[in-house]
C-alpha positions in Angstrom: 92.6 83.9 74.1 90.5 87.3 74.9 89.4 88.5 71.9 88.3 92.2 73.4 89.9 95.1 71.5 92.4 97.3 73.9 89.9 99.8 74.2 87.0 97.5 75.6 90.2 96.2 78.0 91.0 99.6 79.1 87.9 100.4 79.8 88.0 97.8 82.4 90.7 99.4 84.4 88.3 100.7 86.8 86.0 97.3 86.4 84.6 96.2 90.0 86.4 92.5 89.3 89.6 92.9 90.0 90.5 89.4 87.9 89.5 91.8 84.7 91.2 95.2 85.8 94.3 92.8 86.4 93.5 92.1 82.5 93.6 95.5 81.2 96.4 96.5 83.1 98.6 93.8 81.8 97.2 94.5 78.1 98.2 97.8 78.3 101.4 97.1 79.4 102.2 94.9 76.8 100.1 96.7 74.2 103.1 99.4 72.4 101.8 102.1 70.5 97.9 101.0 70.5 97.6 100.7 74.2 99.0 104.2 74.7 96.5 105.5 71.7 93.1 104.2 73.5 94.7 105.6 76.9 95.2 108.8 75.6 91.2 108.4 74.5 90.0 107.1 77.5 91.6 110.6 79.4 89.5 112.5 76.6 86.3 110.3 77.0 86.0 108.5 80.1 84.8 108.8 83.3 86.5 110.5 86.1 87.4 107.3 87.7 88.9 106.0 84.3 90.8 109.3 83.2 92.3 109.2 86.7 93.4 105.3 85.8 94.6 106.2 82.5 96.8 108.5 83.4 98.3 106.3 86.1 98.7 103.4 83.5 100.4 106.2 80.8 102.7 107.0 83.3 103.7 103.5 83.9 104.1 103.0 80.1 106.3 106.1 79.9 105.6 106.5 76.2 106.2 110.2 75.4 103.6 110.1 72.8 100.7 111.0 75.7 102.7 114.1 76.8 100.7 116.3 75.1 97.2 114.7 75.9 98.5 114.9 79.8 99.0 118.8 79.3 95.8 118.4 78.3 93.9 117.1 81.3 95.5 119.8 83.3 92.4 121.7 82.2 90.3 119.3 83.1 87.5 120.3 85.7 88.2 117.4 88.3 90.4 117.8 91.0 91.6 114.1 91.2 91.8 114.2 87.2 94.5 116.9 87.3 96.4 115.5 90.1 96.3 112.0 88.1 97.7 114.3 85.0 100.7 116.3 87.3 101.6 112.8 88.9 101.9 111.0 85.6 104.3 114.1 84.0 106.4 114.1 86.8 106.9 110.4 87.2 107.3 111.1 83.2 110.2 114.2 83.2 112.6 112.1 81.8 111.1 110.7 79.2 108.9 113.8 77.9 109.3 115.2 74.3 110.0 118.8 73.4 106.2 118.8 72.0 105.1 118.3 75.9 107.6 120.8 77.2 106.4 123.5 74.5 102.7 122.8 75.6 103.5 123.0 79.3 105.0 126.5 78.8 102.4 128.0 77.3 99.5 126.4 79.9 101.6 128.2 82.1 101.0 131.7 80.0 97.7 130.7 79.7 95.7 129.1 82.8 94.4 132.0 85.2 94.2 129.2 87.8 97.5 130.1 90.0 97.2 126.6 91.7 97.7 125.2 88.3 100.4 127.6 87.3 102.2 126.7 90.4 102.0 123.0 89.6 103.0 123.6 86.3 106.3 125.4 87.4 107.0 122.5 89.4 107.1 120.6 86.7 109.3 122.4 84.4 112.1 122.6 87.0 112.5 118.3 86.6 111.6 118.2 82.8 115.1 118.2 81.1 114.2 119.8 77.8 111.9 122.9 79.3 115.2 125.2 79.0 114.3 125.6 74.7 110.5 126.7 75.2 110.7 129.2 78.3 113.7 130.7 76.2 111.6 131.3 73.3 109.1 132.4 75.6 111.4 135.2 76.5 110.7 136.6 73.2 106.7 136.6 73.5 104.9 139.4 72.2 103.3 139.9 76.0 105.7 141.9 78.6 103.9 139.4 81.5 104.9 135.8 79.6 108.5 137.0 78.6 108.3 138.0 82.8 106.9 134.4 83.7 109.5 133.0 81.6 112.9 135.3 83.1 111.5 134.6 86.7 111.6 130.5 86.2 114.7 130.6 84.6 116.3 132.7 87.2 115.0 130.0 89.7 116.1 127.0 87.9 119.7 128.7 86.8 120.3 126.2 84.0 123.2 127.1 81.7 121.5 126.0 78.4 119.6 129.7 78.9 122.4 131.6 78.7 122.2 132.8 74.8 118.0 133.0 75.1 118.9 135.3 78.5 121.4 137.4 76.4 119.2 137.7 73.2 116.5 138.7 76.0 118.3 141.6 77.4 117.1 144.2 74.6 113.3 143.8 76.3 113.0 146.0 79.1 110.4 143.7 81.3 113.2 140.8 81.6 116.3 142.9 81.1 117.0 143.3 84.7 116.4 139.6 85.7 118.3 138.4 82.9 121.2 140.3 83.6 120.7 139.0 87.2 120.7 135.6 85.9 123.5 135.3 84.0 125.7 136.7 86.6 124.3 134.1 88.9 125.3 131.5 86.5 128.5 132.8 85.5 129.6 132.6 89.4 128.2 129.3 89.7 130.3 128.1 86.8 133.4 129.9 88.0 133.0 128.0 91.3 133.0 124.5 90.0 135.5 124.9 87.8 138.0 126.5 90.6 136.6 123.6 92.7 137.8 120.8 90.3 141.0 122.7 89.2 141.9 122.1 92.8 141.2 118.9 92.8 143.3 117.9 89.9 146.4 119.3 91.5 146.0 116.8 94.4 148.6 114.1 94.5 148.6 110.7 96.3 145.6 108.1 96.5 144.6 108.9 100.1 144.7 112.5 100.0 142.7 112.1 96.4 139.6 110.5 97.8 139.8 113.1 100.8 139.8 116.0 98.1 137.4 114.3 96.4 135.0 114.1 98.9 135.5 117.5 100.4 134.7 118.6 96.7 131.6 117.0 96.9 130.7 118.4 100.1 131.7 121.5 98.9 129.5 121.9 95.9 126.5 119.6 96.9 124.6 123.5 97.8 124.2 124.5 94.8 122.1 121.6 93.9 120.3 121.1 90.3 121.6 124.4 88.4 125.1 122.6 89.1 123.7 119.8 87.1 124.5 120.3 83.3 128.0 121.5 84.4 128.5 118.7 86.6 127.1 116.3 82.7 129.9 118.1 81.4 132.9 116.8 84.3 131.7 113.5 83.3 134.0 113.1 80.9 137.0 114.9 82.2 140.6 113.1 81.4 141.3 112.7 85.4 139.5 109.6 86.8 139.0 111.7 90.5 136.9 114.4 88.9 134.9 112.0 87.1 134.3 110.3 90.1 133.2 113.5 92.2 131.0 114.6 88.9 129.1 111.0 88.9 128.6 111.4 93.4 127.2 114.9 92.8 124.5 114.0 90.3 123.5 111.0 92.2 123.5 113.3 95.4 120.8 116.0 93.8 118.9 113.4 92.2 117.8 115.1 88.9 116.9 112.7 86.0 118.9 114.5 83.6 122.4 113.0 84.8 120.3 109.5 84.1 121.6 109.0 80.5 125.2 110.5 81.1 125.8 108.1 83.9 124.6 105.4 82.4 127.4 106.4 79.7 129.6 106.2 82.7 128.3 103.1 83.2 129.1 101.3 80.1 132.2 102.7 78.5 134.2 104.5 81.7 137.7 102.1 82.3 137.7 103.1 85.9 135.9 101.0 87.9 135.4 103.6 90.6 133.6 105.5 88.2 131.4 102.9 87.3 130.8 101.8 91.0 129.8 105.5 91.4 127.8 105.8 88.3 125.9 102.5 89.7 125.5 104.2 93.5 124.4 107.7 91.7 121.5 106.3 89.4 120.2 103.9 92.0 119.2 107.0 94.1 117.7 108.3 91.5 115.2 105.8 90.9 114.8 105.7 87.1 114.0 102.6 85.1 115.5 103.0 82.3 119.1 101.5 83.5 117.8 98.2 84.8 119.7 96.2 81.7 123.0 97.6 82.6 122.6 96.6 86.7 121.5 93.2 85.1 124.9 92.9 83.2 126.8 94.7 86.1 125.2 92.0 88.4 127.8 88.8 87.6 130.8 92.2 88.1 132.2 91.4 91.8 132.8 95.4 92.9 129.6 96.3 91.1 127.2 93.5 92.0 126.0 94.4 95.7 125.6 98.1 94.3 124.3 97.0 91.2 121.1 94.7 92.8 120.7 97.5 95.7 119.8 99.7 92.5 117.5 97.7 91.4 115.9 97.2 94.4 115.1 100.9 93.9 113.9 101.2 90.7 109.8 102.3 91.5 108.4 100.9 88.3 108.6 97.7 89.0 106.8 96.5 86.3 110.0 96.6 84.0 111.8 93.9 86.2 109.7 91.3 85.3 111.5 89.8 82.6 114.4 89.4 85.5 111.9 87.1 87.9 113.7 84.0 87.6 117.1 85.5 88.0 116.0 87.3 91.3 114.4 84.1 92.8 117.5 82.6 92.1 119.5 85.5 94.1 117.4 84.8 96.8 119.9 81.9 98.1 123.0 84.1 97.3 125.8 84.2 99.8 125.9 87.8 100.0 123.2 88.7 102.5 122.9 92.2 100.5 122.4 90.3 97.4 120.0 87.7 98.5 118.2 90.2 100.8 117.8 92.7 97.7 116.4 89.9 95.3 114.2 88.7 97.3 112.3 92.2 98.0 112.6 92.2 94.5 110.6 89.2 93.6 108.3 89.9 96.6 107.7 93.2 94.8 106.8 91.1 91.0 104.8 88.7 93.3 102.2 91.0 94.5 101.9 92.7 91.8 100.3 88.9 89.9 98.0 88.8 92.8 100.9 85.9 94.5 101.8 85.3 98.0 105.4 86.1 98.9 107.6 83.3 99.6 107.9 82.6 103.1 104.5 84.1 104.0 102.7 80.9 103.6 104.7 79.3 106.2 104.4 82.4 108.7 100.8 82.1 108.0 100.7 78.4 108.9 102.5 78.9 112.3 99.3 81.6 113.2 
């Protein structure tokens, strides 16, 4: 048993063997709260090579506790380093704390380095809980951060800054774009609801799924400001509209409709909805439903959709409990199925340094 402390082992994530950066990596996965503590030291005191790790591994570990020490290293004088910070908050946006959002907002206000600033807006429009600080930012003592803070919120058109854009309106450097803004989002709103009024008056199963697609087709434009509207349709009484919602958020991809859906998921009595609520958070990617596809798996209309989402989760890591049941999928008779698992365990194989099955044979027959 390695006796090293978890900071000696991350300080080997950059170590020239690769048997002991294989090490630290798997401490620090398995580490909890300590692991993410001498991360979020190493980005203060290491080298650039090791900050630029540690904010790889942190964004692996998706604890939002290193939110604010990743804001941080936005400042920091390397290149690579800040690129290793941005890469690690945006593979983080779901999972970042209101602390991280507050400190992002005002690095925008405060950085004079407009490639960072542009980075940092970015950012905000895929962080789900940026909407409270850039409102409260509308209120900022400076005429240039309450403009800052209008101008993204015009952009990302997100209905939670509705009241902060009305209490806004007595300043005169944002009274024009917030006025502008809330029109746009009062005509974004009118158009979805008109859109899934129609859709409820439909009659008949064939013509249903025709409306219900041509709704999605129809409102697929407006893209991510649609978004907390669409949250909301999710749990609308008629079955066809929930369906429609759950296509639409997996169509514009924003991590916000992660934890609705995954709602959807578990409680919804209609299995269209949950087949769509499976389809919708594969594409977009995020780790956190991987129990529920497990428990969807053995689910006959849910199963192929259920291991294709999977197959699509990009952190890895967190299937790795699930090894044995994918090599066992490998031999299913559903070619989707088997085909899925077995990229699947491929996938955990390399990452233990393990040959895929079936490439030592291939490599024999060389």
């Amino acid at each position: 048993m390695s006796k090293e402390t978890i900071e000696t082992l991350v300080s080997e994530l950059t170590h020239e063997e690769e048997w002991r950066r294989m090490r630290a990596t798997a401490a620090c996965l398995a580490g909890g709260p300590r692991a993410v503590q001498a991360l979020t030291q190493a980005l203060e005191s290491g080298d650039v090579a090791l900050r630029v790790e540690a904010a790889a591994m942190l964004s692996r570990i998706k604890d939002p506790a290193a939110g604010v020490s990743l804001v941080g290293l936005l400042r920091d004088s390397e290149e690579t380093v800040r690129q290793a910070a941005f890469s690690a908050l945006e593979q983080m946006a779901g999972n970042l704390d209101d602390e991280t959002a507050a400190g992002l907002v005002r690095s925008l206000h405060e950085s004079s380095d407009e490639d960072v600033r542009n980075r940092v807006r970015q950012l905000l429009g895929v962080i789900p809980n940026a909407i409270t600080p850039l409102c409260e930012m509308l209120t900022h003592p400076e005429g240039e951060a309450q403009a800052t803070a209008a101008t993204i919120l015009e952009h990302l058109l997100d209905p939670r800054s509705a009241n902060g854009l009305i209490d806004a309106m007595s300043f005169p450097a944002v009274r024009d774009t917030a006025v502008r803004t809330l029109k746009k989002l009062g005509a974004i709103r009118d158009r979805i609801d008109a859109t899934f009024n129609a859709l409820r008056d439909v009659e008949g199963a064939s013509e249903r799924e025709e409306a219900r697609m041509s709704t999605v087709m129809d409102l697929l434009g407006i893209g991510r400001p649609a978004v907390e509207i669409l949250i909301e349709y999710l749990e609308d009484d008629d079955w066809v509209v929930r369906e429609a919602a759950a296509d639409l958020l997996g169509k514009i991809g924003d991590v916000r409709a992660v934890e609705p859906l995954m709602k959807r998921l578990q409680l919804d009595k209609d299995t269209g909805v949950k087949e769509y609520a499976v389809k919708s958070l594969g594409l977009i990617g995020d780790p956190r439903p991987a129990q529920l596809y497990i428990e969807a798996i053995p689910i006959r209309p849910l199963r192929v959709m259920a291991i294709e989402a999977l197959a699509k989760i990009k952190d890895v890591e967190v299937l790795r409990p699930y090894n044995e049941l994918f090599n066992r999928l490998r031999t299913d008779r559903d070619g989707i199925v088997s085909y899925s698992a077995g990229l699947i365990a491929d996938k955990l194989a390399a990452l233990e340094g393990e040959q895929p099955v079936g490439q030592e044979e291939s490599d024999d027959h060389e």
